[in-house]
Each structure stands twice: as C-alpha cells, then as structure tokens.
C-alpha positions as CSV (number, residue, x, y, z in Angstrom):
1,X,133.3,54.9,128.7
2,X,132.6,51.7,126.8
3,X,130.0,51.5,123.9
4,X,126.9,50.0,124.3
5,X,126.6,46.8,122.4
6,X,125.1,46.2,119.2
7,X,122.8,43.3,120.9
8,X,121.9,46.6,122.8
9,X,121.4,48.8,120.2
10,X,119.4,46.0,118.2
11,X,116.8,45.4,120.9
12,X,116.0,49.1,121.5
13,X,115.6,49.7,117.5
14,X,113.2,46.8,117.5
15,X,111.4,48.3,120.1
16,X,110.8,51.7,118.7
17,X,109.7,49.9,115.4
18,X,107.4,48.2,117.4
19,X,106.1,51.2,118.5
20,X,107.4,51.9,121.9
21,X,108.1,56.0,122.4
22,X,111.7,57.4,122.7
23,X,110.9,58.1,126.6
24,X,109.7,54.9,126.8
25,X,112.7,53.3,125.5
26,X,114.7,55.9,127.7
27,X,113.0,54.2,130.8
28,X,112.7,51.1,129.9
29,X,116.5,50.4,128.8
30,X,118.4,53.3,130.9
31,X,119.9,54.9,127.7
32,X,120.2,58.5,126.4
33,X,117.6,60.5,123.7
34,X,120.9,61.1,121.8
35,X,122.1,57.5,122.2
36,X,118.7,56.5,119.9
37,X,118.9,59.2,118.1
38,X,122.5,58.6,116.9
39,X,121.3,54.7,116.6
40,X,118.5,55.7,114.4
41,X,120.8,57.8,112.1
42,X,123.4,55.2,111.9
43,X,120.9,52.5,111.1
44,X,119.5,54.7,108.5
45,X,122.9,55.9,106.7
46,X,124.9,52.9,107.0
47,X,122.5,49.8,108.1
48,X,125.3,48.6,110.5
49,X,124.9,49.3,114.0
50,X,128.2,48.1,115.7
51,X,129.9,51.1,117.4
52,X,132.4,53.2,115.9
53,X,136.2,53.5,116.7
54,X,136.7,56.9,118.8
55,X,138.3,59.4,117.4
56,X,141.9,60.4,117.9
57,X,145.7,59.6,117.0
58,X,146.2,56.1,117.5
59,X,149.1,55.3,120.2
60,X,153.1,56.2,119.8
61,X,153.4,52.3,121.5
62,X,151.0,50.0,120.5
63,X,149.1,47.4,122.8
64,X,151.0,44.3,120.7
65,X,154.3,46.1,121.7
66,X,153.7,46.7,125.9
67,X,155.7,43.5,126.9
68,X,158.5,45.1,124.6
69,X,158.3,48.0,126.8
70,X,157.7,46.3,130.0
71,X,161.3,43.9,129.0
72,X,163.1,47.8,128.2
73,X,161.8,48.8,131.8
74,X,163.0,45.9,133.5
75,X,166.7,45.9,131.4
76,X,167.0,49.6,132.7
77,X,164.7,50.5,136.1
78,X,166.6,54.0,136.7
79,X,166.6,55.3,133.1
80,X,165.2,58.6,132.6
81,X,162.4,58.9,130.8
82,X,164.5,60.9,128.1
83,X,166.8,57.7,127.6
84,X,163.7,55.3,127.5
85,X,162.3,57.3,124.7
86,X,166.0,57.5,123.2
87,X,166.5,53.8,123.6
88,X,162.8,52.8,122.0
89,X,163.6,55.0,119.1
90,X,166.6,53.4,118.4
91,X,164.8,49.7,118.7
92,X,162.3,50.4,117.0
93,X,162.2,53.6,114.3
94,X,159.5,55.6,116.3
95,X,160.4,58.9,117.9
96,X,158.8,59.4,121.0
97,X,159.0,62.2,123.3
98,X,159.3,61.9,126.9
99,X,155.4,62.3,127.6
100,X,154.7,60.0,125.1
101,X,157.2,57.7,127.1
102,X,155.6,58.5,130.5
103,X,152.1,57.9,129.4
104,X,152.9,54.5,128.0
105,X,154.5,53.8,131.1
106,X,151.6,54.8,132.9
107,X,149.6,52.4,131.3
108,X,152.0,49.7,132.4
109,X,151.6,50.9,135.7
110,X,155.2,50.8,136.4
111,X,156.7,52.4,138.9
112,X,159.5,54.7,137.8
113,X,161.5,55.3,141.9
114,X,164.6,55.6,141.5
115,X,167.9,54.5,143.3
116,X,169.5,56.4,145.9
C-alpha cells in the first residue's frame, strides 16, 4: 500500500490543532486512529512528516538495473533460471540465487516458456 502524502498528513494535523476530535478527523478524511496517532508522534519527535522508507533488505537487482536484466532475458530466452543468476553474477559481482532471479523476473513480467 502506498503512504499517504504529507499534503495529507499536513491537513489532518492542522485540523486536530484546530480542534477537530480524532473521530472527527477519522470521518471526515477516511484515515486510521493509528494513522494520526503515528502522525502525531512523528510530528512530535522529528518535526518532519514525509513518510518513511519501509522496512526490509533492499533488492538483489535494482530498479536502475531492470533494462540490464530485460537485455540478459532477451540475449538468452531458454536459460534456466540457475544460468541467469550465474550469468548476472558474472556481469555484475552480485550473487544471486535462483529465487532472487525468478522474483526479479517476475517483476519484469517476463515470461520464462521455454522451447520444445
């Protein structure tokens, strides 16, 4: 799910210092109690209010490096995914496993049908 944005988050803070109730701002902007309450905290610790990055290991192939990937698809349509992995590793200096490989190629939304 996307983050709200801070335009967003701004107008409902200005309304609760105006005075408007948390379930009023619930009805009024269709958010969450947590989503202020988190938005109140945030304001209060840090002063910014633009969203965080998620949490999580950031990806074995990186969004700049997808047409790289796509090109390596296209050179070689009835590699395994083994060999894909084997051949980006050897390109580029990062070992990837084969489900590493197969979720990046998911992404691509290539098909990976082979020959007969």
């Amino acid at each position: 799910m996307k983050a709200y944005s801070t335009d967003l988050r701004e107008r409902v803070l200005a309304a609760h210092a105006r005075g408007l109730s948390r379930r009023e701002l619930i009805d009024l902007f269709q958010i969450s109690q947590g989503s202020i309450t988190r938005w109140l905290r945030q304001q209060r610790l840090s002063g910014d209010l633009t969203p965080r990055v998620p949490p999580g290991r950031a990806r074995s192939i990186p969004t700049d490096q997808e047409a790289a990937l796509r090109r390596q698809l296209e050179a070689a349509p009835d590699a395994t995914l083994a060999s894909h992995a084997a051949q980006w590793a050897a390109d580029y200096g990062t070992p990837l496993s084969s489900w590493s490989m197969a979720r990046a190629i998911r992404r691509l939304g290539w098909s990976r049908k082979k020959s007969r």
